[in-house]
C-alpha positions in Angstrom: 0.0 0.0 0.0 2.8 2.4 0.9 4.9 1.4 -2.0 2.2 1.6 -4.4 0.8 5.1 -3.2 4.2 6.9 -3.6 4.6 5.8 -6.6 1.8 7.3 -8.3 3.8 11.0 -7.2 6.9 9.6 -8.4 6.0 8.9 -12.0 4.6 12.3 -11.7 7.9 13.4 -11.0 9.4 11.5 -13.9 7.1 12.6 -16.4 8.3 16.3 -16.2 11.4 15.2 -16.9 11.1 12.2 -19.7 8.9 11.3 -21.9 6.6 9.0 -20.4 7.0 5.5 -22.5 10.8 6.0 -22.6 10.6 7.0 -18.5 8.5 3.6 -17.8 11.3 1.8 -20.0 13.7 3.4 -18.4 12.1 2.3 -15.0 11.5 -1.6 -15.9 14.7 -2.3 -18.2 16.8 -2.1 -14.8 13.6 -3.7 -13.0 13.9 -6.8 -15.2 18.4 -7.3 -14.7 17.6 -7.1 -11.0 14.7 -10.1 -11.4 17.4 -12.1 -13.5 20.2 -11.1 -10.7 18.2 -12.2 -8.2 17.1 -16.0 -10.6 21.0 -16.5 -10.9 21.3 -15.6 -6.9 18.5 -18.5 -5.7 19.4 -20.6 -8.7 16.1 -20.8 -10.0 15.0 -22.5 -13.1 13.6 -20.4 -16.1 9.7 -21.3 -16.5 9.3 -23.9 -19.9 5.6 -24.7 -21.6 2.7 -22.6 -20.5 4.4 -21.7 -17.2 6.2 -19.3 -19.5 3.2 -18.0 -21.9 1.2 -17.1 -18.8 4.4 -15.0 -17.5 4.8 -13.4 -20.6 1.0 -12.5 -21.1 1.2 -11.1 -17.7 3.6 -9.4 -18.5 2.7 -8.0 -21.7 -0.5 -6.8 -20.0 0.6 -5.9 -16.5 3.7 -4.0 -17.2 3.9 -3.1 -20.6 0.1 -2.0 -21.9 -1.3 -1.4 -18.6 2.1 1.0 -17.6 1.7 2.9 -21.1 -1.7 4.0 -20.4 -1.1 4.6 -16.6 2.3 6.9 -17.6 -0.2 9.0 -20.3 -2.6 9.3 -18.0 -0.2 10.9 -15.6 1.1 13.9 -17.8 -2.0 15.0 -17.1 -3.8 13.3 -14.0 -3.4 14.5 -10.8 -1.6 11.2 -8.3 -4.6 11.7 -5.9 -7.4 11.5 -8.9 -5.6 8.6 -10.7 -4.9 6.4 -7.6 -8.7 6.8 -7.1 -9.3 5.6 -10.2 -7.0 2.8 -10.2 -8.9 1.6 -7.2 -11.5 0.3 -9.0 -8.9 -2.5 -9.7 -10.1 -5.2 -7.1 -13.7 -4.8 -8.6 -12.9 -5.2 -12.0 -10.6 -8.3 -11.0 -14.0 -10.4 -9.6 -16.2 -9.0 -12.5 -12.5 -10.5 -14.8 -12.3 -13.4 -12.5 -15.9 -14.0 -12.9 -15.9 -14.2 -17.0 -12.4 -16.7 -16.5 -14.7 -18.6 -14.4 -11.9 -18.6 -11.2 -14.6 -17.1 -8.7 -18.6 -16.2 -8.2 -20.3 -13.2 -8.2 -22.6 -12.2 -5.8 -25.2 -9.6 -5.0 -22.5 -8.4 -2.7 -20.2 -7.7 -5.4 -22.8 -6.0 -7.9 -23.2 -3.5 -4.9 -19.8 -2.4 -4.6 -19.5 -2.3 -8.1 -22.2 0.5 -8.6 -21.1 2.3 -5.2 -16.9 1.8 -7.2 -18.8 3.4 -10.6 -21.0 6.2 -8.5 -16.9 7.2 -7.0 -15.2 6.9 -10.5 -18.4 9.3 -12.3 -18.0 12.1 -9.0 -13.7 12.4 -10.4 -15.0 12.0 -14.0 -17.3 15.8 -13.6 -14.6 17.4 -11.7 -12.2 16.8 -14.3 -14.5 17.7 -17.2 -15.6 20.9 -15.4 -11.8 21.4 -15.4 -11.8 21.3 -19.0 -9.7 18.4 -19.1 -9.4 15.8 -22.3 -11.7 12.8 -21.3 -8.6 10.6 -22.9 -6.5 11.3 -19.8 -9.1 9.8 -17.7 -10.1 7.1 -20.2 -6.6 5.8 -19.9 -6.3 5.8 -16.5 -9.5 3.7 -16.2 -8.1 1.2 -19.3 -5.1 0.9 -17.2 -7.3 -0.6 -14.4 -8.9 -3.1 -16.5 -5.4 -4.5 -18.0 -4.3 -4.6 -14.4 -7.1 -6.4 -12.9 -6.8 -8.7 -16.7 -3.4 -9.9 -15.9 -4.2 -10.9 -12.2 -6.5 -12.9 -13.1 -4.4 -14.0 -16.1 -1.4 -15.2 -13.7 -3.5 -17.6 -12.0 -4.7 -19.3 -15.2 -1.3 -20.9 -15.8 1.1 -23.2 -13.9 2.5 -21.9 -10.8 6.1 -20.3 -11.0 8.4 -19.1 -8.8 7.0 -15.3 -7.9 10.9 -14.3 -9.2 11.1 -15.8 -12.7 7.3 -14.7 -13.4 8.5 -11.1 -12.8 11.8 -11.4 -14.8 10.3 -13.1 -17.9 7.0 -10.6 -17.4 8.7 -7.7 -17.1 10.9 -8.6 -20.2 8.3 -8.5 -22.1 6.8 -5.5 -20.8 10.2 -4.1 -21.0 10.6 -4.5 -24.9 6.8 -3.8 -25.3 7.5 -0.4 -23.4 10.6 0.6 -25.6 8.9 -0.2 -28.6 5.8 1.7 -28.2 8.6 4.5 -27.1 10.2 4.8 -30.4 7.2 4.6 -32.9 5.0 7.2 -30.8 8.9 9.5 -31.4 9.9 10.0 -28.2 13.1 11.8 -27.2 15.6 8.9 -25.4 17.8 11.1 -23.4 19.0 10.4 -20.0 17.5 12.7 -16.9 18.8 15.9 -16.1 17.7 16.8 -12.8 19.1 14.9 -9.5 15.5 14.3 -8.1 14.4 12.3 -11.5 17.5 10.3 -10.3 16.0 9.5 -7.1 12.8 8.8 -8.3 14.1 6.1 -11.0 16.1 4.7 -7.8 12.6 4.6 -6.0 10.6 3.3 -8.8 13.3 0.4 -9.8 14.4 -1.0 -6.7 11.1 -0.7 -4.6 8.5 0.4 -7.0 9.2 -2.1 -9.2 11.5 -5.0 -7.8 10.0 -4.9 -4.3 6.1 -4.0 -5.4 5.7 -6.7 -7.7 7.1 -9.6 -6.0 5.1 -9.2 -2.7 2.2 -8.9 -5.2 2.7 -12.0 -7.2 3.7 -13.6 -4.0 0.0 -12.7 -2.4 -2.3 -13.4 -5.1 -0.9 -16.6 -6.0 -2.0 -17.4 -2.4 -5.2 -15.5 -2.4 -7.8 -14.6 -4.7 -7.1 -12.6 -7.5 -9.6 -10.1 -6.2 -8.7 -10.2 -2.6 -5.4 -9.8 -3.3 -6.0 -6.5 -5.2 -8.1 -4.7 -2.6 -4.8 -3.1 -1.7 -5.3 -0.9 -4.3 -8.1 0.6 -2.2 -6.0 2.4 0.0 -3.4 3.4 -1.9 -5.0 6.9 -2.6 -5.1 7.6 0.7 -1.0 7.6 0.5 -0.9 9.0 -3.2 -3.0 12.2 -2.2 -1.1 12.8 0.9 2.2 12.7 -0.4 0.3 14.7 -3.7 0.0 17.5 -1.3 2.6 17.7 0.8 5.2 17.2 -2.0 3.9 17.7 -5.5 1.7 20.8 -4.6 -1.9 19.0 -5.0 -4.6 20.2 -3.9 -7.5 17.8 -1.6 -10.9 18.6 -3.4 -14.4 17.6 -2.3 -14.7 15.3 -5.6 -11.4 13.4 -4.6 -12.9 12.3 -1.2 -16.4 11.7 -2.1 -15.2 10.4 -5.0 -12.5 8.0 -3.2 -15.0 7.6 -0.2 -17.2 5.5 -2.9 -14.9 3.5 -4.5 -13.1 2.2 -1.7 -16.4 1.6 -0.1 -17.3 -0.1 -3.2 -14.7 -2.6 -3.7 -14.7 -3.3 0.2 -17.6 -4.5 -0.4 -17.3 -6.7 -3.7 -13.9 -8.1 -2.6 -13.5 -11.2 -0.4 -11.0 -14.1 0.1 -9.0 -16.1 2.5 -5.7 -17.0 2.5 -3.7 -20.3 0.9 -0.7 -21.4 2.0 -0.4 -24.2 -0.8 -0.8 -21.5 -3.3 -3.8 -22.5 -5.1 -6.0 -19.8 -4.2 -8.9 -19.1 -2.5 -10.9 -22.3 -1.9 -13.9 -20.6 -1.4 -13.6 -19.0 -4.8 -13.6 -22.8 -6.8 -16.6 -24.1 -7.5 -15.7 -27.6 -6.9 -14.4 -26.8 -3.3 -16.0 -29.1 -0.1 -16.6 -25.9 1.1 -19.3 -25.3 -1.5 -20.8 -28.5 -0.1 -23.6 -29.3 2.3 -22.1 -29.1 5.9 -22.6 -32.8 6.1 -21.3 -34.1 3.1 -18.1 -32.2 3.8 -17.8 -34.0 6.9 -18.2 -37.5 5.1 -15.3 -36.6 2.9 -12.9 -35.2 5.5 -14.0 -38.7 7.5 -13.1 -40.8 4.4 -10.3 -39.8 3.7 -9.0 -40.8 7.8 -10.5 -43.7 8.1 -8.9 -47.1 8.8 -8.2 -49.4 6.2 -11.6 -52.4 6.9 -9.2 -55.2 5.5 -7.1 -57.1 8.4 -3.8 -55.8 9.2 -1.1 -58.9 10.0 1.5 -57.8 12.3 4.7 -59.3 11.0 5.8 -62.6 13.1 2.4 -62.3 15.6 -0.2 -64.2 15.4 -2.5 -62.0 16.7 -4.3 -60.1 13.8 -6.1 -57.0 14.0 -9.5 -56.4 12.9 -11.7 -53.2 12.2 
């Protein structure tokens, strides 16, 4: 949450200074030699098969398309406004998970997802009365929706270590990112000012490195949706720092606005923790736990029960019987 929030002011910071494609590629090239240092550290294996298509998707989606539309957005975005648009993420994540079939929806849901919509429309006037270009904020919102897309997407393929999934991911967002850089014509020229510096450090090393490992390491223990509800809180870091460092200002539309989204996808997100890494049980429909109370208790006694055949205790000749 903390991580995530500053950042939001920080890529505000490096968009005055680079062009924003380039500054995103200049942010996840280092990112992705820091995933591979870290592969040839721990030894680990690169992912093979689908392991490796579903690490690639993600990060095709996660880091390259949904980081070119979130680095646009922010030329012209406020952090506070576009944090509170971005958490709409964990709601768009069930509705995703939903279509993919990895979780239910529920009336619970569909009511956070009008209260998230009713907070996303109060941001959406206050920017048009400001006169600003709808695309801005259209962007912002697409950049949700790829997010929420490659959570879901991550837990459609075989389980990898949360390290290689973010060094071959971030590759391919990576080459995505500079390629996108160079046909829009952007400038590649290295910063200029010593706080761009800082912020790159930032946004590499813990922005980048730090952010997306805990987050892969969460959701592939928790439900996609769950797992994203972070996102909820991050405005509440993104407009503080907006203020006090980037000269923001708090509007009523922000906190109404970010009142009903968070309270929104509150309520539509849900989940439980894994340790084996599966996922929320709760979210499967073939779990016991979607089961009548008394069948699960038949299957959890089945599968303790004694063997019924006799048991011959080697050179006895007593036997033991059920």
């Amino acid at each position: 949450m903390l991580i995530g929030g500053a950042n939001f002011v920080a890529v505000k910071f490096s968009n005055e200074d680079l062009d924003p494609l380039f500054g995103a590629t200049l942010r996840f090239v280092p990112g992705t030699l820091l995933f591979f240092l870290l592969m040839r550290i721990r030894r680990l294996p690169m992912p093979y098969g689908a392991a490796a298509v579903g690490a690639a998707l993600y990060g095709l989606l996660g880091f390259g398309l949904a980081y070119a539309l979130l680095y646009f957005a922010l030329t012209e975005l406020a952090a506070g406004t576009t944090s509170v648009i971005l958490g709409s993420v964990p709601l768009l994540t069930l509705l995703l998970a939903v279509l993919h079939r990895q979780e239910r929806l529920t009336a619970r849901g569909l009511t956070g997802g009008l209260m998230a919509i009713a907070g996303i429309a109060v941001l959406s006037s206050d920017s048009l009365g400001e006169e600003l270009s709808p695309v801005y904020l259209l962007a912002a919102f697409m950049a949700a929706v790829v997010i929420a897309e490659s959570s879901v997407i991550v837990k459609a393929f075989p389980r990898a270590d949360p390290i290689t999934t973010n060094a071959v991911g971030m590759l391919a967002g990576s080459v995505f990112l500079a390629a996108a850089s160079l046909v829009a014509g952007e400038e590649w020229v290295l910063p200029r000012a010593g706080r761009t510096w800082l912020v790159l450090a930032w946004l590499i090393v813990l922005g980048s490195v730090g952010l997306f490992m805990l987050f892969l390491f969460v959701v592939l223990r928790w439900t996609a949706s769950a797992t994203t509800y972070a996102l909820t809180l991050m405005p509440v870091v993104a407009v503080t720092l907006g203020i006090l460092v980037a000269d923001e200002q708090l509007t009523p539309e922000i906190v109404a606005g970010g009142a009903g989204g968070s309270s929104g996808v509150r309520g539509s997100a849900d989940g439980r923790w894994d340790r084996s890494g599966r996922g929320d049980a709760a979210a499967c429909p073939r779990s016991t736990r979607s089961r009548p109370r008394h069948e699960t208790l038949s299957v959890s006694a089945a599968r303790f029960r004694r063997p019924e055949t006799p048991t011959r205790l080697s050179g006895s000749a007593f036997q033991l019987h059920e």
